[in-house]
N, C-alpha and C positions, 0 to 999 in steps of 0.2 A: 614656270614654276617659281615662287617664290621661296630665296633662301631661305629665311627665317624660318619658316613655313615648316620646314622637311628636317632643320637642321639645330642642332644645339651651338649654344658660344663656340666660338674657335673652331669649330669644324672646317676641313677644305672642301670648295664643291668645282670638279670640272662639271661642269654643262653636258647635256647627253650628246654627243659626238659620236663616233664611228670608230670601231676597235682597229685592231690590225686583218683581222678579219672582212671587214663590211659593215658590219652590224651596227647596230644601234648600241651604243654602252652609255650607262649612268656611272661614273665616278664618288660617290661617296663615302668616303673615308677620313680618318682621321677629327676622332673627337665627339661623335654624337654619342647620344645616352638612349635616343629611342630616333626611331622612324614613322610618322602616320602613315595610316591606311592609307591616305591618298596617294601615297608614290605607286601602289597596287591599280593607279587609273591610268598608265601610262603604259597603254597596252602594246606598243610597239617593243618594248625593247626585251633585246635577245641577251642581254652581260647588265646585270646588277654587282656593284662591288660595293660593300661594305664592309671591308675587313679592316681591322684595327681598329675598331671604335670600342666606347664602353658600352655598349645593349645586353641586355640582362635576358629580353624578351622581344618576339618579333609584333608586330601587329596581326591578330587574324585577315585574312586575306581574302578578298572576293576572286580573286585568282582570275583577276582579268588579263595578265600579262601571259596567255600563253601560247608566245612564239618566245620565252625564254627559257635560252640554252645554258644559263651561267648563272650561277649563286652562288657569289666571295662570300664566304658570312667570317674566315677564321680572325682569329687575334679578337674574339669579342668575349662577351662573359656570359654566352649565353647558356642556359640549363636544360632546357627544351627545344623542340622545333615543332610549330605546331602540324598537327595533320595535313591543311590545308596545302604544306610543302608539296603532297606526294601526289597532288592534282594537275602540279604543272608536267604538264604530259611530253613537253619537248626536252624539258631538264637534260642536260646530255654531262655538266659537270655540278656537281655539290661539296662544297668547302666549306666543311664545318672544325675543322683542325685548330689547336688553342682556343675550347670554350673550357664550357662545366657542364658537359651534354654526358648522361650516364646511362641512355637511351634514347632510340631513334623510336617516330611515329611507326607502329604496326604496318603499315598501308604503303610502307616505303615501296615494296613490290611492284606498285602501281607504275614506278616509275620506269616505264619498258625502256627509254631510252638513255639514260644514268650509265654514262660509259667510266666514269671517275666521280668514287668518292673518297674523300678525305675526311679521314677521325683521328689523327694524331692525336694526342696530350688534351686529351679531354678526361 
């Protein structure tokens, strides 16, 4: 993966490494404005974290990642989440807590295994 690629100025990138868990996790946080599509080809990984960034909006998502269990989205400035969310079918945790989210996609249902979600101060 190339930084530049994934990331705006100043953002921290740890490298996909292995959580406390086992897992596969992607560390990005602090400082991006948007994410590409392309991170959606990294079909291994089970913890996405992007919390505290400035993202307004996510990318639509070919929802290739789905062995993941983890979406950090809180501390961003997002308004929506699109559909596409409610197709990762192993989702076990969803953190959308500090956006400007004033509605969830319909189809959230979908998500049989969503054992935690989080809507704080949205």
């Amino acid at each position: 993966m190339e930084e530049g690629e994934y990331l705006s100025r100043g953002a921290q990138v740890k490298h996909i490494s292995t959580n406390y868990k086992g897992e596969r996790a992607l560390d990005l946080r602090r400082g991006l404005t948007k994410v590409l599509e392309a991170v959606t080809d990294l079909i291994e990984l089970e913890e996405l974290q992007l919390s505290g960034n400035y993202m307004k909006e996510l990318p639509p998502s070919r929802n290739k990642i789905k062995d993941l269990k983890r979406l950090k989205l809180f501390l961003n400035q997002l308004r929506e989440l699109p559909s596409c969310i409610c197709e990762l079918s192993n989702l076990a945790v969803l953190s959308v807590s500090n956006n400007q989210l004033s509605v969830l996609p319909s189809n959230i249902k979908h998500l049989k295994k969503l054992q935690n979600l989080y809507l704080s101060d949205n």
